[in-house]
TILUM-844351 format. One line per field, with one value per residue (C-alpha): y, z, x; residue number from 1; residue in one letter; chain. Coordinates in nm, 3 decimals, always signed. Example, Ala and Ser with C-alpha at 12.3 -4.5 7.8 and 13.67 -1.06 7.14 Angstrom:
2
north (-0.450 -0.106)
up (+0.780 +0.714)
east (+1.230 +1.367)
nr (1 2)
rest (A S)
kette (A A)
***
This chain:
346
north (+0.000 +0.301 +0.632 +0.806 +0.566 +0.618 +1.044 +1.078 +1.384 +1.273 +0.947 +0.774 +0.523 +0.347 +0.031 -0.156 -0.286 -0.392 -0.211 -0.460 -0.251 -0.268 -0.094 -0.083 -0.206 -0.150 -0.486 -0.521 -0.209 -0.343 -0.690 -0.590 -0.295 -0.076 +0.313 +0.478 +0.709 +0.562 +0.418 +0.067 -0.203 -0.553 -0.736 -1.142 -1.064 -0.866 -1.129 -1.334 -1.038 -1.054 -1.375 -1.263 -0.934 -1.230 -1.466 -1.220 -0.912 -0.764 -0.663 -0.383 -0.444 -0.115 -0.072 +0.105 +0.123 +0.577 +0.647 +0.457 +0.617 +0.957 +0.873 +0.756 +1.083 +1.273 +1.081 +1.157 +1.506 +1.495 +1.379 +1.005 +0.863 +1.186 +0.937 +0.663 +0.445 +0.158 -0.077 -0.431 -0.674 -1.094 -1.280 -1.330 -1.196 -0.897 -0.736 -0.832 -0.604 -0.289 -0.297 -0.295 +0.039 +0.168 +0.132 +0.316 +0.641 +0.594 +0.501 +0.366 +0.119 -0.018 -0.304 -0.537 -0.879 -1.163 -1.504 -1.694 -1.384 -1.195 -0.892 -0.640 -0.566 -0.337 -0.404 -0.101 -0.095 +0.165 +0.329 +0.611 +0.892 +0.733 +0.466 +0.237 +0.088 -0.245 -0.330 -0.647 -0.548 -0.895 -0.853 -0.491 -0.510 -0.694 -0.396 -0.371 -0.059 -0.233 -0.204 +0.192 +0.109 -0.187 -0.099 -0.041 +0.214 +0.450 +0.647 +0.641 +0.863 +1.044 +1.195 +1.304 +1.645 +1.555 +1.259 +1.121 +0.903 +0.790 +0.772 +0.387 +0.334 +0.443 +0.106 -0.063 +0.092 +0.396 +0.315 +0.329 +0.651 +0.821 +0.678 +0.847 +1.169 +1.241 +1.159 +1.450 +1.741 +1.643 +1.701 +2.011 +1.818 +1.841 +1.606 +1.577 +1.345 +1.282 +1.176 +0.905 +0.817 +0.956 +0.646 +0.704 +1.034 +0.839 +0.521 +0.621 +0.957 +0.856 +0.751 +1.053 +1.283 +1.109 +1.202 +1.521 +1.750 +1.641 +1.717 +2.005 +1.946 +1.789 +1.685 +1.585 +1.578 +1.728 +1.367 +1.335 +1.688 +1.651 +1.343 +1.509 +1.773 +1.576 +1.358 +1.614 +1.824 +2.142 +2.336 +2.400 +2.045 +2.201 +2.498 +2.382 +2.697 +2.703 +2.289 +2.353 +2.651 +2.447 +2.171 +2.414 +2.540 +2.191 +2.169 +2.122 +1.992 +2.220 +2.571 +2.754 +2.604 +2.671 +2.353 +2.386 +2.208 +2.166 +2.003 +1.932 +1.919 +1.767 +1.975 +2.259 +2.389 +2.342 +2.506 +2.586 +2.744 +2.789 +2.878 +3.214 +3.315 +3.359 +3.085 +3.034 +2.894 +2.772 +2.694 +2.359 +2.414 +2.160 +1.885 +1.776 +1.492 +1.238 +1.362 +1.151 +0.800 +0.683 +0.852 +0.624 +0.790 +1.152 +1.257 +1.063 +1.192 +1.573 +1.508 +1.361 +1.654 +1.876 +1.688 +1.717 +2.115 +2.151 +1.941 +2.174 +2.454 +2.570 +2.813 +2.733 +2.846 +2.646 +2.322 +2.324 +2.416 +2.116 +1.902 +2.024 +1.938 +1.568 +1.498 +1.609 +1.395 +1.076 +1.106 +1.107 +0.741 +0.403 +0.396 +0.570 +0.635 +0.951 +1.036 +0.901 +1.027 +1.204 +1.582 +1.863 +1.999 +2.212)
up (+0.000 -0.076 +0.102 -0.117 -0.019 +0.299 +0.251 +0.435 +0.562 +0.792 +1.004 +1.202 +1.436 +1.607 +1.660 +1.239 +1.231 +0.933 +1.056 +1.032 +0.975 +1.014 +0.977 +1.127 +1.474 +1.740 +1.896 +1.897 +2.108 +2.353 +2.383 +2.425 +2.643 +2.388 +2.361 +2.037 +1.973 +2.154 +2.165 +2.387 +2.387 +2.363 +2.670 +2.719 +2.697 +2.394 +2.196 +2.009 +1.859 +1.529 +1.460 +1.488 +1.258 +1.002 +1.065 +1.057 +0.916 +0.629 +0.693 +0.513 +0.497 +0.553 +0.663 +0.947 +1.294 +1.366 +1.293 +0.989 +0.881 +0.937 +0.727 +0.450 +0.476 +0.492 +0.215 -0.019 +0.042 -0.019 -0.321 -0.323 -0.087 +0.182 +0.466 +0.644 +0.871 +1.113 +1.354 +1.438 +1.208 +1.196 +0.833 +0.728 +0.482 +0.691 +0.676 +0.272 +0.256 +0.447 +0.239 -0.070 +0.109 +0.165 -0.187 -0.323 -0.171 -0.169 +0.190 +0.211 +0.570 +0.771 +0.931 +1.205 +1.137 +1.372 +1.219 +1.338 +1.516 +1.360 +1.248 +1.470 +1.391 +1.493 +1.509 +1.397 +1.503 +1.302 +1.401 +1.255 +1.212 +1.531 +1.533 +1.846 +1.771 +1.954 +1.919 +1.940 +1.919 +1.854 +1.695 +1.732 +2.122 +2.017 +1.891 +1.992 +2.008 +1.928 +1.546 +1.580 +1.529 +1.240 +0.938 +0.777 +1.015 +1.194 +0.820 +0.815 +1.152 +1.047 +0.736 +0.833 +0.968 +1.175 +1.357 +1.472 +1.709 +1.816 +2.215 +2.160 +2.180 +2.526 +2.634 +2.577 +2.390 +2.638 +2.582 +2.216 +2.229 +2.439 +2.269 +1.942 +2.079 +2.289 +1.958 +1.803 +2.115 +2.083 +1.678 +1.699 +1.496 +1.530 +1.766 +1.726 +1.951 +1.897 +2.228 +2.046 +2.287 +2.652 +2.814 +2.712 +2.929 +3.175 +3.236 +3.102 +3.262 +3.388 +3.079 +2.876 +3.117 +3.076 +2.702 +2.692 +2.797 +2.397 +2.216 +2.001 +1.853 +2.042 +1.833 +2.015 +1.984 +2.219 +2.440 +2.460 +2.582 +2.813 +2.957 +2.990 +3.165 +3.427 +3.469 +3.521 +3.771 +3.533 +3.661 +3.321 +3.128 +2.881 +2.800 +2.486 +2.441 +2.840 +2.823 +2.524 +2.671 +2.991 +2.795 +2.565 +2.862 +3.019 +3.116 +2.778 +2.729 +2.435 +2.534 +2.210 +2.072 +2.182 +2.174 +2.001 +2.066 +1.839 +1.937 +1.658 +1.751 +1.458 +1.259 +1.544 +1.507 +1.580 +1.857 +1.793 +2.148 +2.077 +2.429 +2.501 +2.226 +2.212 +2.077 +1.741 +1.660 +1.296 +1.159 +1.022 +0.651 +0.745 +0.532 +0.403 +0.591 +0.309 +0.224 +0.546 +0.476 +0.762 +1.034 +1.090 +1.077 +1.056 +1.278 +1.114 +0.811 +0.958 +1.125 +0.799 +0.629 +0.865 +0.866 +0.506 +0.504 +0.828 +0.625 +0.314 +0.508 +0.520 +0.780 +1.079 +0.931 +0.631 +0.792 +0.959 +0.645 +0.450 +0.747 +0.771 +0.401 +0.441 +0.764 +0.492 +0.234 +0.465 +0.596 +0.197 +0.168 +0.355 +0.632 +0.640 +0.303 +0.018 -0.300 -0.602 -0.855 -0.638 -0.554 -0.522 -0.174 -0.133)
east (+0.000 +0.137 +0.162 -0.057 -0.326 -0.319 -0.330 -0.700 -0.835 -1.078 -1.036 -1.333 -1.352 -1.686 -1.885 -1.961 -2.308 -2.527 -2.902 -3.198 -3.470 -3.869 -4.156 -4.497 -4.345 -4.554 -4.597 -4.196 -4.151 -4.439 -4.258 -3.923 -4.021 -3.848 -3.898 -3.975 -3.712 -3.410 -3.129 -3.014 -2.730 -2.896 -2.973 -3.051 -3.362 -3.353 -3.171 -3.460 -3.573 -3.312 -3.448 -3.803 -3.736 -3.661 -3.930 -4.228 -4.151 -3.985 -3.647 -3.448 -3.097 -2.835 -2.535 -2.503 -2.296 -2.297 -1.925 -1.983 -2.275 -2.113 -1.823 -2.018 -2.186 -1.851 -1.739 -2.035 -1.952 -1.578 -1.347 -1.306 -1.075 -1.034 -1.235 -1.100 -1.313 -1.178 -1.408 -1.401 -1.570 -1.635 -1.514 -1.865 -2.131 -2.213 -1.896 -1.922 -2.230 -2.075 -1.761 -1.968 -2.192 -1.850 -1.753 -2.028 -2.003 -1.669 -1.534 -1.217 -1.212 -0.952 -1.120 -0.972 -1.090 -1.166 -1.173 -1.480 -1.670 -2.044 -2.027 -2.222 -2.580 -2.865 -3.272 -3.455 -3.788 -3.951 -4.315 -4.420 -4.133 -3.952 -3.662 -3.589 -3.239 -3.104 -2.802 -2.557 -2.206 -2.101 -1.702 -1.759 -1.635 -1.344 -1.176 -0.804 -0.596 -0.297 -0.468 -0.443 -0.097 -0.094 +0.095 -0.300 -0.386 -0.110 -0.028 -0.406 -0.389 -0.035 -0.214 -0.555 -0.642 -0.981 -1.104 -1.447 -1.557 -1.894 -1.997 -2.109 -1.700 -1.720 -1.899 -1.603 -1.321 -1.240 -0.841 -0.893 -1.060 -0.843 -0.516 -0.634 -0.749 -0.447 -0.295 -0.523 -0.429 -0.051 -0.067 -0.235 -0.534 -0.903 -1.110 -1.507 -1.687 -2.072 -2.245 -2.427 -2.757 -2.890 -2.770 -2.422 -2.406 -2.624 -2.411 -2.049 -2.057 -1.690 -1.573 -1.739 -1.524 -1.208 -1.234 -1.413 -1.064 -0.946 -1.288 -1.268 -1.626 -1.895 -2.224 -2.558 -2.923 -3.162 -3.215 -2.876 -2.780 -3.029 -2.901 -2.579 -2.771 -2.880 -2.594 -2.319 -2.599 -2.684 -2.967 -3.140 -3.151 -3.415 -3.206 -3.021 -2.798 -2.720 -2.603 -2.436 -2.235 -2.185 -2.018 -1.794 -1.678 -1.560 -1.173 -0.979 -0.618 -0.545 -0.746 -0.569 -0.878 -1.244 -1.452 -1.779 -2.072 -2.327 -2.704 -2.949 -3.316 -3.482 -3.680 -3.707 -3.370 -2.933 -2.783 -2.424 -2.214 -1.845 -1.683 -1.694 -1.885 -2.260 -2.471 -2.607 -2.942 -3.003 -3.358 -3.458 -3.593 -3.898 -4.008 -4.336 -4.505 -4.510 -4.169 -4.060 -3.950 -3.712 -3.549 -3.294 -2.895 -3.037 -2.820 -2.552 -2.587 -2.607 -2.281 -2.114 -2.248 -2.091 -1.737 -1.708 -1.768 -1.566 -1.259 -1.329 -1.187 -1.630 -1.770 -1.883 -2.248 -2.163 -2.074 -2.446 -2.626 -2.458 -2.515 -2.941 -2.902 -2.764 -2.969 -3.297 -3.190 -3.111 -3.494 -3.643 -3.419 -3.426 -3.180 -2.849 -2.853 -2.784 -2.943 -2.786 -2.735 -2.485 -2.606 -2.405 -2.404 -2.114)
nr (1 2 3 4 5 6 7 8 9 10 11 12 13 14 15 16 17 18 19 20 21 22 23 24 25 26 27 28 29 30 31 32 33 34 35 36 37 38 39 40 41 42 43 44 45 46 47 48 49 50 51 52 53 54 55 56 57 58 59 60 61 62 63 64 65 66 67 68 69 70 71 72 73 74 75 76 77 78 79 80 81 82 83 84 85 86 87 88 89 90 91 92 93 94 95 96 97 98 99 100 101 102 103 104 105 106 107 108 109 110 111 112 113 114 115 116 117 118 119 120 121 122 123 124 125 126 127 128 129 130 131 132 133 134 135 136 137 138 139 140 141 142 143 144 145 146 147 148 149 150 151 152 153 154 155 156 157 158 159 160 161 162 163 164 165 166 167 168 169 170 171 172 173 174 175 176 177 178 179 180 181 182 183 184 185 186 187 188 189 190 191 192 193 194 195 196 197 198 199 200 201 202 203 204 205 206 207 208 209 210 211 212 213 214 215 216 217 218 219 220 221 222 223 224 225 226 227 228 229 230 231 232 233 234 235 236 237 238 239 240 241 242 243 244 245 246 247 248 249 250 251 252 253 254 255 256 257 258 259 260 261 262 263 264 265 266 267 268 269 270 271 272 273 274 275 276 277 278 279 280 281 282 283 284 285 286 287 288 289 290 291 292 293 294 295 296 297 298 299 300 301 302 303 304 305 306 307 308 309 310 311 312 313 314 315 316 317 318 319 320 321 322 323 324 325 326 327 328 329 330 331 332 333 334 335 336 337 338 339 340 341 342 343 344 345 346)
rest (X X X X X X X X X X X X X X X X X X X X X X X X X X X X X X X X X X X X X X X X X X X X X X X X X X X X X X X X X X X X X X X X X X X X X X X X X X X X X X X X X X X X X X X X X X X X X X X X X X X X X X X X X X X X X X X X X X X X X X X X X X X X X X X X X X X X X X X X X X X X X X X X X X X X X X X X X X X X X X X X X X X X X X X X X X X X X X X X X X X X X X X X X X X X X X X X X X X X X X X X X X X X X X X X X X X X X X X X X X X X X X X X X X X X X X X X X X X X X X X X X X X X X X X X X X X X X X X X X X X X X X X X X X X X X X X X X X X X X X X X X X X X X X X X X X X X X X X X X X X X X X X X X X X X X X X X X X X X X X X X X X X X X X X X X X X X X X X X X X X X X X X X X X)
kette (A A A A A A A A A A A A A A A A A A A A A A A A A A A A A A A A A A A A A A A A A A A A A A A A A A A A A A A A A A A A A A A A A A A A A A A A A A A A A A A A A A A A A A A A A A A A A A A A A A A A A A A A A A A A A A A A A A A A A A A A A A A A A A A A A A A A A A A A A A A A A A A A A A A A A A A A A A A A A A A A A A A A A A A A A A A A A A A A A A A A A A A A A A A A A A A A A A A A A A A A A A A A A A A A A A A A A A A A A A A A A A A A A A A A A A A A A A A A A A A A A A A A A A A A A A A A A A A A A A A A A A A A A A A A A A A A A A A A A A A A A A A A A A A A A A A A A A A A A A A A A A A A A A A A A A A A A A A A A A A A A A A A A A A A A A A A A A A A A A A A A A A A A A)
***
């Protein structure tokens, strides 16, 4: 491999999973004592439902896993070959089919493989314009930091300018996290951490903390700055621009640069507080109803659309616009997914 092909701009790390998506699934979220618009890591008792989704429903295929979709995202938006993604995946057919989703918008992945594992996956329950995801992380938790350091991966890091991670990490690749953001702060480089899901804030408050002094960027949604909120004792959980503000202005182990946090809100609006600055609301150009198809990876694809203005050199105004406009066009598609032909959106 030569150097060339390992000259990425943006590098992303998280949890591979191939989403298993349904519709219509009510009765799942009453057996499984699922919520409609969350986000949960399997339990035992969770487990029969990926065999159900195939037994009696209709299942939609994607290729998913949050870093991933991001990437994809940031990679539609980019010349080919400027994102890099790396996970943990088993040697079977599910890994296959997120290669080949990789391929086509032109992700280039560094996987670690384990022989004789399954590839990660994700039920998506879908009711209505809300998405309960479940997931089994399978080969996905056997991730190994040594890998940041393989012969496939550490030019990968050398050459790329930002890096990404997704919160799910924090379950159970902390070290992994932390070994490539200090690498970030110590580079001078950009480091953008999305929270992920409420219980993330709720239940790895101690890891979130550990790796919050290196985030440069920190993307949420409303639940999930919320749970922060309440986790980390704020007095206004409801006030977006007042948690955002709170979290920009967390200890940080290169203070040269303000963090920025940014919290979408679905259709209502994005709060953007840079610290010490005031914060910026943007408005949601809304869609029609029946313009709605899936909400799964909207806030994926808003993030990827924000990496791939923010690695263009874009505005900070810029970067949200392009990511509105990718978080729109994921909704009109089935699962984390773009419009092809490819559209111009920068």
């Amino acid at each position: 491999m030569s150097v060339d092909e390992n000259a990425f701009q943006l590098f992303c790390m998280g949890n591979p999973l191939l989403d298993m998506q349904v519709t219509n699934g009510e009765a799942l979220l009453e057996k499984y004592g699922l919520k409609a618009n969350d986000a949960i890591l399997a339990e035992e008792r969770h487990m029969p439902i990926y065999d159900e989704l195939v037994e009696k429903y209709k299942v939609t295929y994607v290729a998913g896993g949050a870093s991933q979709n991001a990437a994809r995202g940031a990679a539609y938006v980019l010349p080919p070959h400027s994102v890099v993604y790396t996970g943990c995946v088993g040697d079977d057919v599910l890994a296959e089919q997120l290669k080949a989703a990789n391929a086509r918008e032109g992700l280039s992945e560094r996987y670690l493989v384990v022989p004789g594992e399954k590839t990660g996956a994700c039920a998506v329950v879908i009711t209505g314009h809300h998405r309960s995801l479940v997931t089994a992380l399978r080969a996905a938790e056997k991730f190994d930091k040594a890998h940041l350091a393989s012969p496939a991966v550490a030019p990968c890091i050398e050459s790329a300018r930002v890096f990404y991670v997704e919160g799910f990490l924090l379950t159970h690749g902390t070290e992994s996290v932390l070994e490539l953001a200090k690498k970030a702060s110590e580079a001078g480089k950009v480091f953008v951490l999305n929270l992920s899901a409420p219980f993330i804030a709720q239940f790895f408050q101690v890891q979130l903390q550990q790796v919050l002094p290196y985030c440069d960027i920190v993307i949420g949604n409303e639940s999930e700055a919320e749970a922060w909120a309440s986790a980390s004792g704020h007095p206004s959980q409801t006030d977006l621009a007042a948690v955002a503000a709170s979290l920009a202005a967390q200890p940080k182990s290169n203070p040269a640069r303000p963090r920025t946090v940014i919290i979408t809100h679905g259709p209502e609006a994005t709060t953007v507080v840079t610290a010490g600055a005031e914060p910026k609301v943007y408005t949601v150009q809304p869609l029609r109803d029946e313009q709605i198809v899936d909400t799964n990876g909207a806030g994926d694809a808003f993030a990827g659309g924000f990496l791939g203005a923010y690695v263009s050199g874009r505005g900070l105004d810029e970067c949200v616009e392009v990511g509105h406009k990718l978080g729109a066009m994921c909704v009109q598609q089935v699962g984390p997914q773009f419009q092809w032909p490819k559209v111009q959106v920068l």
